[in-house]
N, C-alpha and C positions, 0 to 999 in steps of 0.2 A: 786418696785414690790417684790424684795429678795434682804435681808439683812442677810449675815453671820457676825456675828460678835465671835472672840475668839474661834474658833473653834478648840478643840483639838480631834482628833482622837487615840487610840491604837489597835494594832493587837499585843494582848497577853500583852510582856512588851517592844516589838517595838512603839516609840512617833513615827507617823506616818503624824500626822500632828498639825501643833505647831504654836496655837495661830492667824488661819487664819481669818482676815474680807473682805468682799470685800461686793460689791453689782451690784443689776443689776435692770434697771431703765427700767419702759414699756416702748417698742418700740424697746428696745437697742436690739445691736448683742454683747454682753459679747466673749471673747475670755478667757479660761486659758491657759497660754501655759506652756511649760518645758519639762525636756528628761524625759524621759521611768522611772517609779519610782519614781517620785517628786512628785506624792501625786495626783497626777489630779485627776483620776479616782474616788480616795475614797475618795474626795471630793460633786464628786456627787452624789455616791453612798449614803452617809451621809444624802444630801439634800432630798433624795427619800425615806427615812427612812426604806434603806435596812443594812445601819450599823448604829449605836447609836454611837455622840460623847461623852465624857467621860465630857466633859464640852463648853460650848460657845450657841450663839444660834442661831436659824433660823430663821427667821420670813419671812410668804410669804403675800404677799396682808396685812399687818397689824396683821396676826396670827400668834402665833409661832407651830410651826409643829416639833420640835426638836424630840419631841416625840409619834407625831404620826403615827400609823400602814402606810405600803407605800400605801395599796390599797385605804385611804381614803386621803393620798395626790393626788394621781390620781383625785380623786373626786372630791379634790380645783382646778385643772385648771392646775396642773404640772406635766409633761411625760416626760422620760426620755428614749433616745433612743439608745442603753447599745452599750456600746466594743463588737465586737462578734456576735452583731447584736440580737442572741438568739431568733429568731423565733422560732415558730413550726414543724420542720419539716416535721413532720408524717400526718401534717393538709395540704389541700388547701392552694394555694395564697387565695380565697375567705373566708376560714376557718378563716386564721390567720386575715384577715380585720375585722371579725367579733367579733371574739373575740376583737378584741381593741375598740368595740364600748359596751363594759361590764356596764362601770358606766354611760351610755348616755340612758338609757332604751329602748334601739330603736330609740329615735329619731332619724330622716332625714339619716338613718343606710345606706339606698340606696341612699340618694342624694351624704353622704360621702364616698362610694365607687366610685361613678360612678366619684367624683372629682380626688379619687387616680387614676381609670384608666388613665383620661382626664391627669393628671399629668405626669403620667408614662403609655404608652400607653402598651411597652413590658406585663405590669405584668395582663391587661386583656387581651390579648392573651395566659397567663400562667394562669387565673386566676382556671384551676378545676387540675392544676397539681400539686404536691406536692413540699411546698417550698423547700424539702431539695435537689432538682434536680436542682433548680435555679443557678447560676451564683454567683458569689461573689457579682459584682455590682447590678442584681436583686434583692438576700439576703437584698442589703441594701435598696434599694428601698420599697420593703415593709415594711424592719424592722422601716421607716420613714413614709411611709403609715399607717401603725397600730399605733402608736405613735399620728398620727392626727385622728386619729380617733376616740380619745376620745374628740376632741375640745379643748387642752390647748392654756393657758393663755401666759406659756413660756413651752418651749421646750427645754429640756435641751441635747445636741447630746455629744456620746463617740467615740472622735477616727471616725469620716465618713469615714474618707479618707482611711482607713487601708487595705491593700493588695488591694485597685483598681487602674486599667491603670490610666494613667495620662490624658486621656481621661476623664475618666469616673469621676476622682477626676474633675477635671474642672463641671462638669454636675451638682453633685451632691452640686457645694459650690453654683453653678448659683443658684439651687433650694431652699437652705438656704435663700441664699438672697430674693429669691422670698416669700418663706413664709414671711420674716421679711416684707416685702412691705406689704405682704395682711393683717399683724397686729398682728403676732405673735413675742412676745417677745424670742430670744435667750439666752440661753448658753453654747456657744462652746469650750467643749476638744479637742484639735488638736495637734499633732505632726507636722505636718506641719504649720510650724509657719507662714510663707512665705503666704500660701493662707488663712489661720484665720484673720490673721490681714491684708489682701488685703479688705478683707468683714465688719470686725468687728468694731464699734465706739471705744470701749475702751477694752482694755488688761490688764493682772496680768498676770506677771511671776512668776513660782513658782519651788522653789529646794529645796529638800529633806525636802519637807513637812511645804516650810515658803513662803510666801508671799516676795518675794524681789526688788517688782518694780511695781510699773501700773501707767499706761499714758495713752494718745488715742490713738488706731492703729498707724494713722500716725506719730506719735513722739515714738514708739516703734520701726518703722520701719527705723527710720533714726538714733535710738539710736544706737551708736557702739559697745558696749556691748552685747545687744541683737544680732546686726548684727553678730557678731563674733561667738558667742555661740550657734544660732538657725538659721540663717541667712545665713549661708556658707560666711562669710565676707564682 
């Protein structure tokens, strides 16, 4: 389904990332993992076509997309569900749902909400109050509600887990999972290596912007190296 091949990224005359390929096969849960700075992010970023790599390419579904505008990747079938979450504050829980249903022209706009509620029940109860009043874990909820709500193909997630209870991280990887059952293809940025790759079929480790490993989850997880470095031993 997505093919990175040779992907170089810069910020200015920082090589940001160097020479990355990897791919993600329909159906699969993709994991990148790595510490804070190793490229994760502006990786996806890249895919979304909100940075331009300097060289390498993208190809989604059989297209290459390296250079196309992000709002008509959207279009192809791929959403990206950012670090920071970056809803609307100023908008409705119902507001920001609708907005994510932009490139769908209305289609089934009400069946896809009434699915986000059914999903997350807290956020129709919140659904005429302003998301910026929301909760960290609510924040996210939607920010993954709007994100399906355009209907992708894969789903690409930044960081889920970031400043939530360890509760709530449990909640939101079940939900992951769940999506991949119902036929959405992942891929997951995750700091928490530990619950990415409890979930995920296959992994890429990545540091300071290279490619230095990928297995399946489970042979990531019993890898020593991994263990030691992401793994707490």
């Amino acid at each position: 389904m997505l093919t990175v091949t040779d992907l170089n990224v810069y910020y200015g005359n920082i090589h940001a990332i160097k020479d990355v390929s990897f791919n993600v096969q329909k159906d699969e849960i993709v994991t990148l993992i790595g510490a804070n700075g190793a490229g994760k992010s502006t990786v996806l970023r890249t895919i979304s076509g909100l940075l331009r790599a300097k060289t390498g390419s993208i190809v989604f579904e059989n297209s290459e997309i390296g250079s196309v505008p992000s709002h008509k990747i959207v279009h192809l079938g791929l959403a990206q569900v950012p670090e920071g979450r970056h809803i609307f504050l100023r908008m409705s829980v119902q507001q920001n749902l609708e907005i994510g249903n932009y490139t769908q022209s209305g289609k089934d706009m009400q069946n896809k909400i009434e699915a986000a509620y059914k999903r997350f029940p807290i956020l129709k109860e919140r659904r005429k109050q302003l998301a910026g009043t929301l909760s960290g874990g609510e924040q996210q909820m939607l920010a993954i509600s709007r994100a399906l709500m355009s209907s992708p193909k894969l789903l690409m997630l930044d960081e889920p887990s970031l400043g939530l209870a360890p509760m709530l991280v449990e909640f939101v990887f079940d939900i992951i999972k769940e999506l991949n059952d119902s036929g959405v293809t992942i891929l997951l940025v995750e700091q928490n290596a530990r619950m990415a790759l409890s979930i995920a079929d296959r992994g890429y480790v990545l540091e300071t912007g290279n490619i230095v490993l990928s297995a399946t989850a489970k042979e990531l997880l019993a890898d020593e190296t991994v263990r030691r470095a992401y793994l707490g031993g």
